[in-house]
N, C-alpha and C positions, 0 to 999 in steps of 0.2 A: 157642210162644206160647199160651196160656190166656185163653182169653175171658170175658165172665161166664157167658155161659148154659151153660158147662159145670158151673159150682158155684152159679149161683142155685136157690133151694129155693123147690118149688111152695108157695102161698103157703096152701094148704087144710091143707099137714101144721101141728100147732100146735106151738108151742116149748117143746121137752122144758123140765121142771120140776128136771133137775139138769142145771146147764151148769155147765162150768169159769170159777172165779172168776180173771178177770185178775191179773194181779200189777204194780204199778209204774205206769207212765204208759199202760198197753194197756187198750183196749176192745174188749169184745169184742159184732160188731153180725149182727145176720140180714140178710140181701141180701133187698129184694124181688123176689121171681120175675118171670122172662118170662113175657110172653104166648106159649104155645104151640100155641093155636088160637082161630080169630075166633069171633064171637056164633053166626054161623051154620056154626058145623063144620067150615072148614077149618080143616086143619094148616100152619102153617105153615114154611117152608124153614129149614133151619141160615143161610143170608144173611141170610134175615129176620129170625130171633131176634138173630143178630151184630149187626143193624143197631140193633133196637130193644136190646142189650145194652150198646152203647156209650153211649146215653143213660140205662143203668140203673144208675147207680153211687148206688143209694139204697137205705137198710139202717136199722132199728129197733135202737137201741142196748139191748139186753139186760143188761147187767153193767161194770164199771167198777172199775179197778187202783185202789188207796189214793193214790196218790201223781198220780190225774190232775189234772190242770190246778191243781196245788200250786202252781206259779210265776204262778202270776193271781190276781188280784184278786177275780174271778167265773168260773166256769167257762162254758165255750162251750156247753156241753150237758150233759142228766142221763140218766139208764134211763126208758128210754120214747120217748126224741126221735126224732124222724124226720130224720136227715142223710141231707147228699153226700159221700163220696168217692173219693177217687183210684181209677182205674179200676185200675189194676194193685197199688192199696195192699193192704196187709196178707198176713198168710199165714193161708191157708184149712184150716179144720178140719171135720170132721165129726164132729156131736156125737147120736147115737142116730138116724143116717140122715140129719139136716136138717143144710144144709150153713152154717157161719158163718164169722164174717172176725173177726181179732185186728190191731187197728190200733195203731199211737200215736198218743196224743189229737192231734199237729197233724197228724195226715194228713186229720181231718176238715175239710172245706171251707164247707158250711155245715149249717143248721139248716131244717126245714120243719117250720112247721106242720102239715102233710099230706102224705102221700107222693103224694098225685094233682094236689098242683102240678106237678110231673116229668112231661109223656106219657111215656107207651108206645106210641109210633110203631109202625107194622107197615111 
């Protein structure tokens, strides 16, 4: 089983300047990183991260296939949005070390304003 904090990407690396353009109905999004240690210098545990990883299915949509959300009226989301998805959705690529997720557009769930409506539980 595959968790996210095995493929969430620390969130200081920035997002390489050539990513792969999706094709068709796939988006392709950056996972927001775990918290991997508190304000005050602890490290935290692989449960700990597991725990706060299950609440982290939230990703900056980077790129976007020609043919997304073609069958609507308005699309759900654009490059730049801050969504949720499926915790187990998409297959995980690594693109110049940062690690990202290639979805189809209805595997996203919703849309935020901000990724820090979401906590990050410890």
């Amino acid at each position: 089983m595959i968790y996210n904090d095995i493929w969430a990407t620390d969130n200081d690396i920035p997002t390489p300047e050539k990513v792969p353009q999706p094709v068709g109905y796939r988006i392709l999004i950056r996972p927001r990183g775990v918290i991997e240690k508190t304000k005050g210098g602890i490290i935290l545990t692989d449960s700990s991260k597991d725990s706060q990883s299950y609440l982290n299915s939230v990703g900056k949509i980077i790129a976007m296939g020609s043919e997304c959300y073609s069958d609507r009226k308005q699309p759900w989301c654009k490059v730049d949005d801050w969504v949720i998805f499926g915790r187990y959705a998409g297959a995980r690529i690594s693109v110049q070390k940062v690690k990202m997720l290639l979805l189809n557009d209805d595997e996203i769930i919703a849309t935020l304003e901000s990724p820090d409506i979401i906590t990050q539980q410890l």
